[in-house]
N, C-alpha and C positions, 0 to 999 in steps of 0.2 A: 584519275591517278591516286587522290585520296582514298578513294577507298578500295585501291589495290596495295596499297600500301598498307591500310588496317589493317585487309585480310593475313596478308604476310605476318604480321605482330604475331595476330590473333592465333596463327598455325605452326607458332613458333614452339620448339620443345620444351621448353624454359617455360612457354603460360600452361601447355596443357598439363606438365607436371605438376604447377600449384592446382592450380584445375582439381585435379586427382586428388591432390592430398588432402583439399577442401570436401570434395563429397566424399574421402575414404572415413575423416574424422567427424564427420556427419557436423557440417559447418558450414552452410549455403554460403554462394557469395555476399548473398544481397542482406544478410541477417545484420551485419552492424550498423548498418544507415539505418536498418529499422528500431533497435533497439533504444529506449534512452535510458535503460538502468538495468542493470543485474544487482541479485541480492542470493549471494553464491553461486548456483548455477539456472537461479529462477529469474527467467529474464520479464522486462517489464517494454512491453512494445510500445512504440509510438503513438500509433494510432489508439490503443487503448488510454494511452494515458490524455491524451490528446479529448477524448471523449468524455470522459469523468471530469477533467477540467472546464469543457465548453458546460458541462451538465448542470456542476454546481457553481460554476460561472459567467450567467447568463448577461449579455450586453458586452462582452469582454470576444469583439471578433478579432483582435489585433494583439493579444498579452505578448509585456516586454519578454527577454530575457529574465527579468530580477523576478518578473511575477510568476513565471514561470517554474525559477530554480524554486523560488519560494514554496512552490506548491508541489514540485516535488518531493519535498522535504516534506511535506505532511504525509503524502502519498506513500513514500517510504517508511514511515511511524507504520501506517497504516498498513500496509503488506507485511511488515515486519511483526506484528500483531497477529496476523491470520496466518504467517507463518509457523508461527509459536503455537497458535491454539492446533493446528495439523499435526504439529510434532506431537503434542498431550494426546491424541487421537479425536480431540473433539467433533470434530468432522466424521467418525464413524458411529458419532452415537444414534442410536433408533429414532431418537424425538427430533435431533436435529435434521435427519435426513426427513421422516416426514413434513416436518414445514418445509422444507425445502423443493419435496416435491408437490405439497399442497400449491404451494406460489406457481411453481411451472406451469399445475394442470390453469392456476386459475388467469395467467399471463397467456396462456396458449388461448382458452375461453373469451378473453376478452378480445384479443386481436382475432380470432374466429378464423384461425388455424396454427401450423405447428411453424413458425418460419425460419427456419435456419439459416440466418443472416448474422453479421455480425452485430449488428446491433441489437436484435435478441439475446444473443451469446453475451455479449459486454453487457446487456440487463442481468440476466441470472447469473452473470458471475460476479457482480456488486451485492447481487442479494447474497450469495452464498458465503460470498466473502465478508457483508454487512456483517450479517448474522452470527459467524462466529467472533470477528472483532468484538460484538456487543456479548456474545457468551464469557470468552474468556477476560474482556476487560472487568466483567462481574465477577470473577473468580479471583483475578490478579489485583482488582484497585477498588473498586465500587463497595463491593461488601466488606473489606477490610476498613475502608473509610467511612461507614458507620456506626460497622459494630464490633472498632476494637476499641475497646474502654481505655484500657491501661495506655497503649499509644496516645489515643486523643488526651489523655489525662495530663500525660510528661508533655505533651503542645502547649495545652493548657499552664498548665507549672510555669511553664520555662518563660510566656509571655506574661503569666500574673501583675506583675510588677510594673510592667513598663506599657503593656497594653490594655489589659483587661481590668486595671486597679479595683475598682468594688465589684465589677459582673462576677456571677456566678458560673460554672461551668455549664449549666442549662443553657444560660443565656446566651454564649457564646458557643454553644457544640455546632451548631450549623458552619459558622465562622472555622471553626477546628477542621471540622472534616473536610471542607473543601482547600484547606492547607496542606493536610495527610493524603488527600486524594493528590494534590501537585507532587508531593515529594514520593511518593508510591508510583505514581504515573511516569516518571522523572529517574529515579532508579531501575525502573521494569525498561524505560528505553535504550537506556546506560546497558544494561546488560545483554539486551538484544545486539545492541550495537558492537558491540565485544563479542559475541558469539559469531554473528553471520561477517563474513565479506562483502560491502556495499559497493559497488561500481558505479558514476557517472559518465553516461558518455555526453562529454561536455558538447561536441562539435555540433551534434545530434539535437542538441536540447538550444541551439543557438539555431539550427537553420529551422526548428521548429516557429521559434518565436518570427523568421520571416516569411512564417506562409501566410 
């Protein structure tokens, strides 16, 4: 009797309209239970995310909720990054695409064929995604946090007094540029954050932490 009663539901005009307007607007059913983040219309799946945190979270078969949000929140720095260097075109440049396919051939070599699984897939797309993060983070904060004199100089000024009393600015330029690199690192996120539309799907990111 149950489940001629489903059936009924299920054949009802009213579901298979949503039905329709679900596959007309190219929007599976099942894609928001998978999703735990969009960042405009770039969604960040579960299972991806899910993978990258067991990866660089190794003994952690249980993470709460809090460990969780927390490390989405890096994850999202992090995509929001490689978003950014996509939009510059860095990702079409010549040299990056050959390391990029230097790694595939040499990831295919090692595993001793070509395996199109997800979990090859979520590898080379951490590298591809590493790899630009680490380009444009060298373009947007790293080398500015070197070798801009005059910046490190006004750092330097401003704390003379109160921190630095007798050091030289030699002495402390290490100590500087890893202040300049915070406040450049810090700003460049501020403005991503204002540019894109970030979405948490909370419910998602709660039944994750009970599997």
């Amino acid at each position: 009797m149950l489940f001629l009663y489903l059936q009924q539901i299920l054949s009802s005009a009213l579901v298979k309209k949503v039905i329709l307007l679900l596959i007309l607007f190219g929007v599976p059913i099942w894609v928001q239970a998978q999703v735990v983040a969009t960042i405009n219309d770039k969604s960040i799946s579960s299972k991806e995310f899910l993978w990258v945190y067991k990866k660089n979270n190794l003994g952690k078969n249980q993470p709460s909720y809090e460990e969780l949000s927390k490390y989405l929140d890096l994850y999202l720095n992090f995509k929001l990054k490689v978003l950014d260097a996509k939009n510059l075109g860095l990702d079409k440049d010549p040299s990056y695409q050959a390391e990029i396919e230097g790694y595939e051939k040499a990831l295919k070599a090692q595993k001793k064929s070509a395996p199109r699984n997800s979990e090859f897939d979520f590898i080379m797309n951490e590298y591809r995604e590493g790899v630009l993060m680490f380009n444009i983070s060298e373009q947007k904060v790293w080398n500015k946090a070197t070798e801009d004199e005059e910046a490190l100089k006004v750092i330097y000024e401003s704390r003379q007094k109160t921190e630095y009393l007798e050091k030289s600015f030699e002495e402390v330029r290490g100590e500087i540029s890893m202040i300049y690199q915070s406040q450049l690192e810090n700003a460049w996120l501020t403005h991503l954050k204002n540019k894109y539309t970030i979405k948490i799907n909370e419910s998602e990111l709660r039944k994750l932490a009970k599997l």
